[in-house]
C-alpha distance (Angstrom), angle and dihedral (degrees) to the residues before:
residue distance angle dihedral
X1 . . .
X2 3.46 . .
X3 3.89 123.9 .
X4 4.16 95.9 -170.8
X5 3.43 119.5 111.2
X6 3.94 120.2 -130.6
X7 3.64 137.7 -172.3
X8 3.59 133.0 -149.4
X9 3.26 120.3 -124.8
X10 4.72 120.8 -166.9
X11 3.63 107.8 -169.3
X12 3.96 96.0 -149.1
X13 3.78 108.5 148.5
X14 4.05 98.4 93.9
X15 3.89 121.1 122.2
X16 3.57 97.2 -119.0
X17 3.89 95.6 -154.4
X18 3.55 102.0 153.8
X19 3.94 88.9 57.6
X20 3.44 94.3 43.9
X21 3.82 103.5 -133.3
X22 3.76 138.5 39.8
X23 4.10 103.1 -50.3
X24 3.83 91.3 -159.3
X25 3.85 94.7 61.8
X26 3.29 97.4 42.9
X27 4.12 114.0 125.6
X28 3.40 118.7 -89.3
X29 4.13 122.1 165.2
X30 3.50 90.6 -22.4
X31 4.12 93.6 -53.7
X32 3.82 119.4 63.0
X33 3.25 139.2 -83.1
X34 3.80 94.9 -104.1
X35 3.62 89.8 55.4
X36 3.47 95.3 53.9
X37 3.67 89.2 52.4
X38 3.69 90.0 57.1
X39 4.01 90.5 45.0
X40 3.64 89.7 66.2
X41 3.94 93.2 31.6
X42 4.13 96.1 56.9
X43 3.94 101.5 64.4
X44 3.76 88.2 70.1
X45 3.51 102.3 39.2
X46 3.93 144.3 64.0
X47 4.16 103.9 -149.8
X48 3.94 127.1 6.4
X49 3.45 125.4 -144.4
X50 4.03 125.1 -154.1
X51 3.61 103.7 -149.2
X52 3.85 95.9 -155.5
X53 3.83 105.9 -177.3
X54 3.84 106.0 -145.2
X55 3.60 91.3 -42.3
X56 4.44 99.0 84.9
X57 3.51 96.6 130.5
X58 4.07 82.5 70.1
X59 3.80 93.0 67.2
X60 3.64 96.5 33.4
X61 3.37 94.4 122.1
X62 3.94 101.6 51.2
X63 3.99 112.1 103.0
X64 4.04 81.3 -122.4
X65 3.87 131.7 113.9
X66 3.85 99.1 -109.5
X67 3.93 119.2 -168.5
X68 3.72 130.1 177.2
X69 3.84 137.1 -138.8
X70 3.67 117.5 -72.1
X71 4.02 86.1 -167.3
X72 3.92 102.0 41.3
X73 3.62 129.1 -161.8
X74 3.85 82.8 29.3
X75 3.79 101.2 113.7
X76 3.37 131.5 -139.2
X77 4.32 99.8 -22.1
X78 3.54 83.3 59.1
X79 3.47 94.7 50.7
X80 3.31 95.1 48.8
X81 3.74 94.0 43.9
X82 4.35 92.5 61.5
X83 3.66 88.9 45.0
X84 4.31 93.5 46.9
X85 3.91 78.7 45.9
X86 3.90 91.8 57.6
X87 3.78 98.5 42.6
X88 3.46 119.9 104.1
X89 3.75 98.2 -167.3
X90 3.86 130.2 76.4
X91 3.40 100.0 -124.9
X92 3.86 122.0 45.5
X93 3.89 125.3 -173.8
X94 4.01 105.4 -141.3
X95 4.03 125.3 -159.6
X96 3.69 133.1 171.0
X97 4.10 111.7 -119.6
X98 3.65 88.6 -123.2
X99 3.98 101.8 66.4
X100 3.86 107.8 86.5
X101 3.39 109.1 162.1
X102 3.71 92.0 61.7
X103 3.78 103.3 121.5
X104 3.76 130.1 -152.8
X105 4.20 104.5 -92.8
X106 3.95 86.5 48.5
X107 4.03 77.0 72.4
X108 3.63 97.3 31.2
X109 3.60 88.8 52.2
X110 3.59 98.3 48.8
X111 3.83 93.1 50.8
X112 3.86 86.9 53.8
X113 3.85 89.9 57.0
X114 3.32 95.6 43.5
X115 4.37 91.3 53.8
X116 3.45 87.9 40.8
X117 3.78 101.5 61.9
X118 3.93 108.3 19.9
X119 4.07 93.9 179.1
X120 3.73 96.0 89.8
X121 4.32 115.0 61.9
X122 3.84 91.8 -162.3
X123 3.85 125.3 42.9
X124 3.95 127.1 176.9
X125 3.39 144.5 161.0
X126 3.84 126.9 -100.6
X127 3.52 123.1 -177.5
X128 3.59 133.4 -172.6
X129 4.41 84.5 -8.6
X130 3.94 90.0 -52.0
X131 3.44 115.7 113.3
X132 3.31 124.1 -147.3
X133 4.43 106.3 -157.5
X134 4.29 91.8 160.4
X135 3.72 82.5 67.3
X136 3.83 112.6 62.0
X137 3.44 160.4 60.1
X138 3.87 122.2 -72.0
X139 3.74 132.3 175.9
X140 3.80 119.5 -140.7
X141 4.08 93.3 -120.9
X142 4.13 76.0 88.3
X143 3.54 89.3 65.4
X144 3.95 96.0 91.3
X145 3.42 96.3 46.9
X146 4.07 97.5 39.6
X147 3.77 82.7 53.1
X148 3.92 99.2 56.1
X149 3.54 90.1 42.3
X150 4.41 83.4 61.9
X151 3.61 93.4 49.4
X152 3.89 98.8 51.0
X153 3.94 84.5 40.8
X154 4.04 90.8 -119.1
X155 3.76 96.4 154.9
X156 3.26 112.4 159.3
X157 3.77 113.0 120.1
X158 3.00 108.7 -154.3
X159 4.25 93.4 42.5
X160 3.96 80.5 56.6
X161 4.33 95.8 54.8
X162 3.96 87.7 55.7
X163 3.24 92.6 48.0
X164 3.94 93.8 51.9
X165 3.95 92.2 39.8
X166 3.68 96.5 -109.7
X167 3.90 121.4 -161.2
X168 4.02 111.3 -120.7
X169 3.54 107.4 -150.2
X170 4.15 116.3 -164.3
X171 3.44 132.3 -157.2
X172 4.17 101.5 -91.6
X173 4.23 84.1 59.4
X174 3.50 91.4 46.2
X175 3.72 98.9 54.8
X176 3.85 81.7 35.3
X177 3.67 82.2 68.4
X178 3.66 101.2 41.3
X179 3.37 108.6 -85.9
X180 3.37 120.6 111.9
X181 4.17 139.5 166.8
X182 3.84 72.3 47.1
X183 4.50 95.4 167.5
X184 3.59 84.3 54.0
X185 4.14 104.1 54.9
X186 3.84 81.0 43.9
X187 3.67 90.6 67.7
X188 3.93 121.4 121.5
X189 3.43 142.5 178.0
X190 3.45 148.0 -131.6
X191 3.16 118.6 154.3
X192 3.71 137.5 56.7
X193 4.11 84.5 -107.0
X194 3.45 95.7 43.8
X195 4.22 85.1 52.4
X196 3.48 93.3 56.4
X197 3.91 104.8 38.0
X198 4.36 90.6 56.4
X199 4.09 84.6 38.0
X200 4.09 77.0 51.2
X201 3.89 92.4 50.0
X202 3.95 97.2 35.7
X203 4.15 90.2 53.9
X204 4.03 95.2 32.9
X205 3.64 124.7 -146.6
């Protein structure tokens, strides 16, 4: 059993305009989406963070630490960035608000990998040659880097994990690890169609 300490970290602060309101709050078996997130997120870690963008107010009410971007209208790096910033743990497990069928061993699993081969600072999964960086783990020795990459506006994520040697993880290590019907809990949404065809998996017929 591990002795580490983790954090949780929800990237939440995106615009959402092609759904058309908040994605995160969005209902979700009578909570919201974001809290199911964190449902499946909070086995595996000691503290969550809602990294909120410039939008905190929004989660005001959650009995989470919330933080906001301190490089706005920088998408996701930089929301990732403020939240690394307010960890206090090495390791950090990161998810985007909009991925609800993620279940708990996807984040149990990736902990494992992460504590089982310390040589790599980022590690995600990539499936069928699509990565997937808003669903992993990352330690905060990425921070200097992730920062410089915000102030000369280099935001592409996935130029950023090659240039911080990240660990691609397929789908034979992740069930390896315990997580299995791995394409599915990758699923995201964002669109009002997308919302309702995973709501249609999640619930069943």
């Amino acid at each position: 059993m591990s002795t580490m300490e983790w954090t949780g970290i929800i990237l939440a602060g995106g615009l959402s305009r092609r759904m058309g309101s908040n994605k995160a709050l969005l209902e979700w078996n009578g909570s919201s989406v974001l809290e199911q997130v964190i449902q499946a997120m909070t086995p595996a870690v000691q503290r969550i963070i809602v990294s909120a963008g410039t939008n905190t107010a929004a989660y005001s009410a959650l009995p989470y630490d919330c933080v906001q971007d301190y490089y706005p209208g920088k998408g996701p790096l930089a929301g990732l960035h403020a939240a690394l910033e307010a960890s206090e743990t090495d390791w950090n497990l990161i998810c985007a608000c909009d991925m609800p069928l993620l279940e708990p061993s996807f984040f149990k699993g990736m902990r494992w990998l992460a504590e089982s081969g310390q040589e790599h600072h980022a590690i995600v999964p990539r499936l069928a040659g699509r990565v997937h960086p808003l669903a992993g783990a990352y330690h905060r020795r990425v921070l200097p880097e992730l920062e410089q990459r915000l102030i000369d506006n280099r935001l592409k994520v996935t130029q950023w994990l090659e240039e911080i040697g990240c660990r691609y993880v397929d789908v034979d290590e992740l069930e390896n690890a315990g997580v299995h019907e791995v394409a599915i809990q990758l699923s995201n949404m964002n669109t009002p169609e997308e919302y309702e065809h995973i709501r249609n998996r999640s619930y069943g017929p």
